[in-house]
PyMOL Python script that loads the backbone (N, CA, C, O; Angstrom):
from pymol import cmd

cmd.read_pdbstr("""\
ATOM      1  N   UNK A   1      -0.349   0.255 -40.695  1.00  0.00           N
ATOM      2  CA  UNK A   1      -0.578  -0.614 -39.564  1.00  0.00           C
ATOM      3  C   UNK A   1       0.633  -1.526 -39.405  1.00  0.00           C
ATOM      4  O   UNK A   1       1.205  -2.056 -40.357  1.00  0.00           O
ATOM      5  N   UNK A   2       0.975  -1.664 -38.134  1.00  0.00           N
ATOM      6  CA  UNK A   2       2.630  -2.424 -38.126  1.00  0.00           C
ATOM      7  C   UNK A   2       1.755  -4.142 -37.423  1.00  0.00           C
ATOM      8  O   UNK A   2       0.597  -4.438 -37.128  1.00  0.00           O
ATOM      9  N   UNK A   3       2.846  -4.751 -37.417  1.00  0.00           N
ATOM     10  CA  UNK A   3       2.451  -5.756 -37.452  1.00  0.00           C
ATOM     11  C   UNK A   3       2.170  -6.106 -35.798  1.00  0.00           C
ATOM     12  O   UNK A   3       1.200  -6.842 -35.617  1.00  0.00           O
ATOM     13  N   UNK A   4       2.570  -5.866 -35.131  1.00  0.00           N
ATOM     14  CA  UNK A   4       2.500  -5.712 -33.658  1.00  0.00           C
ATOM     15  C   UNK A   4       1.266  -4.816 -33.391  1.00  0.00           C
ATOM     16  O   UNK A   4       1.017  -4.978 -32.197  1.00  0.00           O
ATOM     17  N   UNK A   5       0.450  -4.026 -33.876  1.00  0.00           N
ATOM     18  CA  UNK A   5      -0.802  -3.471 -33.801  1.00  0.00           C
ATOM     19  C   UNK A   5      -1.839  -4.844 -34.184  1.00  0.00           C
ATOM     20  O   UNK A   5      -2.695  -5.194 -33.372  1.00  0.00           O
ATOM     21  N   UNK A   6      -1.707  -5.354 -35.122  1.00  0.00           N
ATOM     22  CA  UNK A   6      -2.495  -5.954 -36.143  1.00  0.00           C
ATOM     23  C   UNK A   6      -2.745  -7.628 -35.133  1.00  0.00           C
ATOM     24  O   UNK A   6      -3.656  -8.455 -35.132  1.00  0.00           O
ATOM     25  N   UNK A   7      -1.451  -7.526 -34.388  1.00  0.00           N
ATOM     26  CA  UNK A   7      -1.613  -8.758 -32.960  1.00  0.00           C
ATOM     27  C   UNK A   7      -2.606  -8.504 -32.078  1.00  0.00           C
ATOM     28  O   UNK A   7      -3.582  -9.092 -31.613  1.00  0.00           O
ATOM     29  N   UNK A   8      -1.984  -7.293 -31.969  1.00  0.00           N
ATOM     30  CA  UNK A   8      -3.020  -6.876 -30.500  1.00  0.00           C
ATOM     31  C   UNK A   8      -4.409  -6.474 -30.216  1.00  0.00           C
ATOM     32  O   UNK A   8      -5.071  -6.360 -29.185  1.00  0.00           O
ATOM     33  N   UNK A   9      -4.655  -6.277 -31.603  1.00  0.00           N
ATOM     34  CA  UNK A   9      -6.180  -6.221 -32.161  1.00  0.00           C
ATOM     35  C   UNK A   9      -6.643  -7.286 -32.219  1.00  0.00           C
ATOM     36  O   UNK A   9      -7.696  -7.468 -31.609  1.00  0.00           O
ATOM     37  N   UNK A  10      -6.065  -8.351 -32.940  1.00  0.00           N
ATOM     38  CA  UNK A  10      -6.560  -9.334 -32.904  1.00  0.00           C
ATOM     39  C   UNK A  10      -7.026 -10.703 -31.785  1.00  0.00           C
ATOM     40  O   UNK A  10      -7.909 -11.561 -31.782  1.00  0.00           O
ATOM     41  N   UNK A  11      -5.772 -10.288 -30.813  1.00  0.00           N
ATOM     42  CA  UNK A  11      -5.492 -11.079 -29.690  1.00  0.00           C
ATOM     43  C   UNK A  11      -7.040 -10.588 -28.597  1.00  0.00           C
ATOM     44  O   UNK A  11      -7.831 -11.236 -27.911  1.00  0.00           O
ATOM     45  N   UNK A  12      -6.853  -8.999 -28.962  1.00  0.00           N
ATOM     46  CA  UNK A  12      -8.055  -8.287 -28.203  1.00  0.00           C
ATOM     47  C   UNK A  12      -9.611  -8.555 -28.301  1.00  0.00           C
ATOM     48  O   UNK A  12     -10.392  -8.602 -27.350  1.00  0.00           O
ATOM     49  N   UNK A  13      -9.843  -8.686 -29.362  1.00  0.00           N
ATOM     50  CA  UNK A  13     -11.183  -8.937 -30.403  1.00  0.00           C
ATOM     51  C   UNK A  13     -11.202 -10.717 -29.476  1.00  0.00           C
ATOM     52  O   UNK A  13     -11.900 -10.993 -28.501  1.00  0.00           O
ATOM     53  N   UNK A  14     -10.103 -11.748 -30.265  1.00  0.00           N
ATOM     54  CA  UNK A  14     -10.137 -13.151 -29.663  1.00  0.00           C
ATOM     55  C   UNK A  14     -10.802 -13.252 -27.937  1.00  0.00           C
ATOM     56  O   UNK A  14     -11.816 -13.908 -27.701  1.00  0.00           O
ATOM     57  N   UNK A  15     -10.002 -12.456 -26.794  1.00  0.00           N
ATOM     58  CA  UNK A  15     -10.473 -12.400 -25.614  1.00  0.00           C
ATOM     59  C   UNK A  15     -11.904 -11.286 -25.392  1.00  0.00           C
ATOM     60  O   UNK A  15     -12.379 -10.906 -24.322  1.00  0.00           O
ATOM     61  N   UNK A  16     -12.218 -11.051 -26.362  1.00  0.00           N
ATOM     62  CA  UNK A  16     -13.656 -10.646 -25.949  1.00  0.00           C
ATOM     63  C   UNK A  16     -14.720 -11.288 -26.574  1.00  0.00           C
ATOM     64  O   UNK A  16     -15.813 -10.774 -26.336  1.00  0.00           O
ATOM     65  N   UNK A  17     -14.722 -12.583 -27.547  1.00  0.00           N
ATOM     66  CA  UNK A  17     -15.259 -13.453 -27.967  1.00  0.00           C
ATOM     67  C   UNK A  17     -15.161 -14.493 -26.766  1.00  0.00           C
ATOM     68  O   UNK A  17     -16.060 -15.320 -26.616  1.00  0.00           O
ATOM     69  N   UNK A  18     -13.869 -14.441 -25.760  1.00  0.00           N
ATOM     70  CA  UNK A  18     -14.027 -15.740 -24.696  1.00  0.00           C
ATOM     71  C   UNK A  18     -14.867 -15.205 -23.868  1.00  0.00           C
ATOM     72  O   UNK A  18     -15.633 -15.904 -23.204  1.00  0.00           O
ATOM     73  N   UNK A  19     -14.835 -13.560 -23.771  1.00  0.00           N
ATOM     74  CA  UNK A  19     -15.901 -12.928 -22.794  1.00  0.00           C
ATOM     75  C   UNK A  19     -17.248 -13.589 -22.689  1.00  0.00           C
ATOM     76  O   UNK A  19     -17.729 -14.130 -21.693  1.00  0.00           O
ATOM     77  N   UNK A  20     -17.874 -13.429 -24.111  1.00  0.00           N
ATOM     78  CA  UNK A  20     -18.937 -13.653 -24.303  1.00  0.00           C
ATOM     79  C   UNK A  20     -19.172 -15.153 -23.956  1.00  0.00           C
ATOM     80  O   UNK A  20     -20.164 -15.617 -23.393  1.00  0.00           O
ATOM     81  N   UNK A  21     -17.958 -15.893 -24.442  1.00  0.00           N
ATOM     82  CA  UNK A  21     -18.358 -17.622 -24.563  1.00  0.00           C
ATOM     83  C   UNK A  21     -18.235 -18.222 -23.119  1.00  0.00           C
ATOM     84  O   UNK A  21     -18.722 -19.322 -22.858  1.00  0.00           O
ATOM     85  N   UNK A  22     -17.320 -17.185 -21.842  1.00  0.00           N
ATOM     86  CA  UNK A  22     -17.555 -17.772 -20.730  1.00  0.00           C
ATOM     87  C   UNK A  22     -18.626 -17.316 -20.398  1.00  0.00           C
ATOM     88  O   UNK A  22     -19.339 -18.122 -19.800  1.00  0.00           O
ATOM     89  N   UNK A  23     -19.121 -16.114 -20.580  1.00  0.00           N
ATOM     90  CA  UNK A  23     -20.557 -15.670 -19.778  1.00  0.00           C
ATOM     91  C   UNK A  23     -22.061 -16.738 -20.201  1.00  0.00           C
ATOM     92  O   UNK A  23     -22.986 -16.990 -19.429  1.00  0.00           O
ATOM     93  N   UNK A  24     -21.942 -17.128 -21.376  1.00  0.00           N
ATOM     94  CA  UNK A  24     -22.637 -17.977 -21.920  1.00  0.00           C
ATOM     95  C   UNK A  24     -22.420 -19.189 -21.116  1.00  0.00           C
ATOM     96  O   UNK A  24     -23.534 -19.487 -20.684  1.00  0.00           O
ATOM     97  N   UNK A  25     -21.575 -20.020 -20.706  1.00  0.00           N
ATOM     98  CA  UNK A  25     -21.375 -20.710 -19.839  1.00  0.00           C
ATOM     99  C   UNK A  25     -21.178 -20.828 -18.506  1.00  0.00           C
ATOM    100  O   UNK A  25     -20.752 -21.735 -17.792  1.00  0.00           O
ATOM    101  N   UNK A  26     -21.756 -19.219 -18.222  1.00  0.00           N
ATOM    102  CA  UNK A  26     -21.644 -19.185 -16.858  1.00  0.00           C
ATOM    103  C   UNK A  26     -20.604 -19.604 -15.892  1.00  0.00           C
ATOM    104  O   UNK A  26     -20.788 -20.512 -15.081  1.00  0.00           O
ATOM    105  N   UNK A  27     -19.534 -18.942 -15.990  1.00  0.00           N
ATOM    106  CA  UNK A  27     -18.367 -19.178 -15.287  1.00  0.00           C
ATOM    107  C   UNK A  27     -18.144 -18.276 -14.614  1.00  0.00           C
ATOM    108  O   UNK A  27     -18.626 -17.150 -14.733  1.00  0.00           O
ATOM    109  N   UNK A  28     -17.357 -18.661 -13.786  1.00  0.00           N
ATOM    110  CA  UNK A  28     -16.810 -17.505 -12.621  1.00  0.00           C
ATOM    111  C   UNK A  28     -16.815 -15.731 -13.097  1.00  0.00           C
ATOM    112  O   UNK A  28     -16.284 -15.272 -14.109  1.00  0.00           O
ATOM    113  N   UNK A  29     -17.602 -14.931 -12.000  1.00  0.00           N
ATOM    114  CA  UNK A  29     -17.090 -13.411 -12.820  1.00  0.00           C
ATOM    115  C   UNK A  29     -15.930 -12.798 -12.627  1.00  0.00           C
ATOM    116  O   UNK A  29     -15.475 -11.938 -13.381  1.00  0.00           O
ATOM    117  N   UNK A  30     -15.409 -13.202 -11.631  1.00  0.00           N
ATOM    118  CA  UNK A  30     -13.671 -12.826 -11.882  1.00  0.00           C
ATOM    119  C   UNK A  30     -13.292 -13.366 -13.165  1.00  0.00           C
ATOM    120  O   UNK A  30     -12.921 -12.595 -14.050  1.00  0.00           O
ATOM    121  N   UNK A  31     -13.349 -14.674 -13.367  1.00  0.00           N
ATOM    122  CA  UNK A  31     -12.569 -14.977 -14.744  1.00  0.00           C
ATOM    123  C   UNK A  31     -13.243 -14.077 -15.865  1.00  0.00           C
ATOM    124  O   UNK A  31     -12.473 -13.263 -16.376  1.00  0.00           O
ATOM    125  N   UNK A  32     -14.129 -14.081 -16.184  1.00  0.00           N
ATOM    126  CA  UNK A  32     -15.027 -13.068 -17.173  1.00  0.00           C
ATOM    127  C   UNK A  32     -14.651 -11.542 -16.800  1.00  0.00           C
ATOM    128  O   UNK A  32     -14.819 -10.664 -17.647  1.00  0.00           O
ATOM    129  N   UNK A  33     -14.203 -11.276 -15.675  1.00  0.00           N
ATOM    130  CA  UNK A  33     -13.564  -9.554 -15.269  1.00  0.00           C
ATOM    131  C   UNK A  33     -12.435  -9.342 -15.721  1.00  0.00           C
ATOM    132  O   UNK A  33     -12.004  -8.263 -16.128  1.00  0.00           O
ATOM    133  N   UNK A  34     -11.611 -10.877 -15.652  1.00  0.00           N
ATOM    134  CA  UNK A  34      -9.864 -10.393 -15.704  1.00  0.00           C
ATOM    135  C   UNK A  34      -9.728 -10.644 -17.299  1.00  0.00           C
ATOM    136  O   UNK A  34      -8.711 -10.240 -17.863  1.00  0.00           O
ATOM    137  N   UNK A  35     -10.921 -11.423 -18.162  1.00  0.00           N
ATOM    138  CA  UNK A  35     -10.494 -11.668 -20.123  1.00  0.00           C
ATOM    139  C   UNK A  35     -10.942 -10.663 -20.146  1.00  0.00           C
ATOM    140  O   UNK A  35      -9.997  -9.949 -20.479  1.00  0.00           O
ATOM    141  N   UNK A  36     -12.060  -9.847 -19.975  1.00  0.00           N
ATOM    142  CA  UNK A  36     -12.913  -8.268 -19.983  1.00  0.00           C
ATOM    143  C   UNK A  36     -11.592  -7.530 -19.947  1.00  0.00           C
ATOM    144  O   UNK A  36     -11.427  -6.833 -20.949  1.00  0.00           O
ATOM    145  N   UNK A  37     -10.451  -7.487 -18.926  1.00  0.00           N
ATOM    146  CA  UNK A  37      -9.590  -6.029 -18.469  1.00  0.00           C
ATOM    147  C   UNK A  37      -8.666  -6.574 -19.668  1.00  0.00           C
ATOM    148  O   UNK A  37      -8.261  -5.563 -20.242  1.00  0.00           O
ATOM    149  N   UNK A  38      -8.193  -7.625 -20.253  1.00  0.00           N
ATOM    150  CA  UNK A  38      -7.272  -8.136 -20.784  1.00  0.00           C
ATOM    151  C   UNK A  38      -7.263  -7.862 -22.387  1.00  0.00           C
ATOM    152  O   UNK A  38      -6.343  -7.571 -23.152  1.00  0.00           O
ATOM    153  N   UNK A  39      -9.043  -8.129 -22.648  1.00  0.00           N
ATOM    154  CA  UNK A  39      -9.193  -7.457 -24.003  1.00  0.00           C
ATOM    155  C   UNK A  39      -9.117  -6.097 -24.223  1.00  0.00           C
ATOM    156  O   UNK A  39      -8.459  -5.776 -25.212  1.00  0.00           O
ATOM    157  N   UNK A  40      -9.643  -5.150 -23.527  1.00  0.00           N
ATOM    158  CA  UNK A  40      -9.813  -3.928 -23.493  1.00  0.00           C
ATOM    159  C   UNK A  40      -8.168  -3.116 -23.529  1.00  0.00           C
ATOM    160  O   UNK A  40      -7.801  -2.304 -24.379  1.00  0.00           O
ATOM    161  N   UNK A  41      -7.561  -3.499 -22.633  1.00  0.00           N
ATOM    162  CA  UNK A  41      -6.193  -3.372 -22.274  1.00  0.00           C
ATOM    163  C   UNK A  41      -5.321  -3.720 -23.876  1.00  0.00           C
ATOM    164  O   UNK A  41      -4.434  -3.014 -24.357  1.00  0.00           O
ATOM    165  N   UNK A  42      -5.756  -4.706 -24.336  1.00  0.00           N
ATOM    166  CA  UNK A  42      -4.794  -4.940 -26.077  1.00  0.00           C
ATOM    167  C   UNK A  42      -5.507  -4.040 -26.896  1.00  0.00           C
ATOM    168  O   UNK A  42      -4.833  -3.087 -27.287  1.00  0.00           O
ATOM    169  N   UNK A  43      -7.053  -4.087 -27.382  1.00  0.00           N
ATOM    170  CA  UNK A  43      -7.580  -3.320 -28.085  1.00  0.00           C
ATOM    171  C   UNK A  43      -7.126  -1.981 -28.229  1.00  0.00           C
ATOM    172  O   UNK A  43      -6.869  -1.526 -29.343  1.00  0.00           O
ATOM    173  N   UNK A  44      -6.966  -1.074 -26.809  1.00  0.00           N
ATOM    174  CA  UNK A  44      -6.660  -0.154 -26.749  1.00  0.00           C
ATOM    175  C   UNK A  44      -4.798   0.108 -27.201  1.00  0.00           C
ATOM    176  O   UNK A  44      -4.475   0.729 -28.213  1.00  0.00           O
ATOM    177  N   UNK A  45      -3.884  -0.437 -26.329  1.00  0.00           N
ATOM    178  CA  UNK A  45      -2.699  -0.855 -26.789  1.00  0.00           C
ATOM    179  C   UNK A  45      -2.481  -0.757 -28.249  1.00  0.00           C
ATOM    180  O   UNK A  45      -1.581   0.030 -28.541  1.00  0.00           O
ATOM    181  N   UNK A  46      -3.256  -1.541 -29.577  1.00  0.00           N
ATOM    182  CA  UNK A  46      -3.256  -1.803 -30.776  1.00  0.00           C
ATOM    183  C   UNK A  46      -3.704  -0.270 -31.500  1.00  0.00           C
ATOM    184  O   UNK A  46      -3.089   0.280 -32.414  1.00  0.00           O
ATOM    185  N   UNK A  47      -4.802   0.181 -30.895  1.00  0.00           N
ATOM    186  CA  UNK A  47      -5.456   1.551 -31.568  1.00  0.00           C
ATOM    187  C   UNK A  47      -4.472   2.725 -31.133  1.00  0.00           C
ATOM    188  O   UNK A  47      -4.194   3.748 -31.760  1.00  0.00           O
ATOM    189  N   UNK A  48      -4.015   2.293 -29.870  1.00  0.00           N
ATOM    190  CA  UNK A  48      -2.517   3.415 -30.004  1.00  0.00           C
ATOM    191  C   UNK A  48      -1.258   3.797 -30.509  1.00  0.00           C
ATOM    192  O   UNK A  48      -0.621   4.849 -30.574  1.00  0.00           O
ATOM    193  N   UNK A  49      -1.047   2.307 -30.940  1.00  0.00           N
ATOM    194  CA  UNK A  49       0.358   1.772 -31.718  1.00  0.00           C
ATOM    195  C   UNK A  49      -0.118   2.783 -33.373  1.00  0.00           C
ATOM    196  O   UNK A  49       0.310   3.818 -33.884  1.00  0.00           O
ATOM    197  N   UNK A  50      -1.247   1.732 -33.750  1.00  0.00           N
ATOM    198  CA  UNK A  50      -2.000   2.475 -35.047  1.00  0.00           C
ATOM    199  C   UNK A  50      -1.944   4.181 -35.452  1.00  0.00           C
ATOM    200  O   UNK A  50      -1.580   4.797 -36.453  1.00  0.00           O
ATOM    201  N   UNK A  51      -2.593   4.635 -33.909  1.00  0.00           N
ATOM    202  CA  UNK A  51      -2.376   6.485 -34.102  1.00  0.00           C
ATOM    203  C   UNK A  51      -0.943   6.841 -33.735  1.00  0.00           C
ATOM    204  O   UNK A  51      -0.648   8.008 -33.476  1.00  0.00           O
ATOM    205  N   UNK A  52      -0.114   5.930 -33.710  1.00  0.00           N
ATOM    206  CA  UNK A  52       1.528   6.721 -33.460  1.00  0.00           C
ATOM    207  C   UNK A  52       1.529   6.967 -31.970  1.00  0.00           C
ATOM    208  O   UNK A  52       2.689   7.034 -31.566  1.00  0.00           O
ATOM    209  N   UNK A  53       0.727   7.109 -31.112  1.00  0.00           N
ATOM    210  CA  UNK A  53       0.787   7.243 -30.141  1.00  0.00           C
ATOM    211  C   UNK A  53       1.636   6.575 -28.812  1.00  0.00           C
ATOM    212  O   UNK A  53       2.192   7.350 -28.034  1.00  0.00           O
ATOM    213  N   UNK A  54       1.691   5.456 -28.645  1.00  0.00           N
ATOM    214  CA  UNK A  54       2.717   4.873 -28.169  1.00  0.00           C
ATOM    215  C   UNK A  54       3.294   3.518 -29.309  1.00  0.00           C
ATOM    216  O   UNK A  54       2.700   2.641 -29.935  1.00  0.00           O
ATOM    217  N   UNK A  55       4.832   3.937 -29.154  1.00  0.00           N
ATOM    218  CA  UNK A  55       5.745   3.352 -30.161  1.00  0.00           C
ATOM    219  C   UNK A  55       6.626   1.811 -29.492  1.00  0.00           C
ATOM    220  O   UNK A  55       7.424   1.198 -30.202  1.00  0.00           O
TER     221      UNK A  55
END
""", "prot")
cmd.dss("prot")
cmd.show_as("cartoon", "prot")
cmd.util.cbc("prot")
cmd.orient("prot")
């Protein structure tokens, strides 16, 4: 695992914990759509770095 995976996982995981903590507070669903595309978007990024897949 390189260290730039191990960010983006983490950064990813972090914005889908705000997912949850804005929906809990009922905030705007755009803002809850665009941390939603933002986590998903690193998570994935990180699990690709991990399989060699993009370098």
């Amino acid at each position: 695992m390189t260290g730039l995976s191990t960010i983006l996982i983490v950064v990813g995981l972090f914005l889908a914990g705000g997912v949850y903590s804005f929906h809990k507070q009922k905030l705007p669903n755009g803002v809850i759509a665009l941390l939603g595309i933002c986590s998903v978007l690193c998570l994935v990024a990180g699990v690709l770095r991990i399989q060699g897949i993009w370098e």
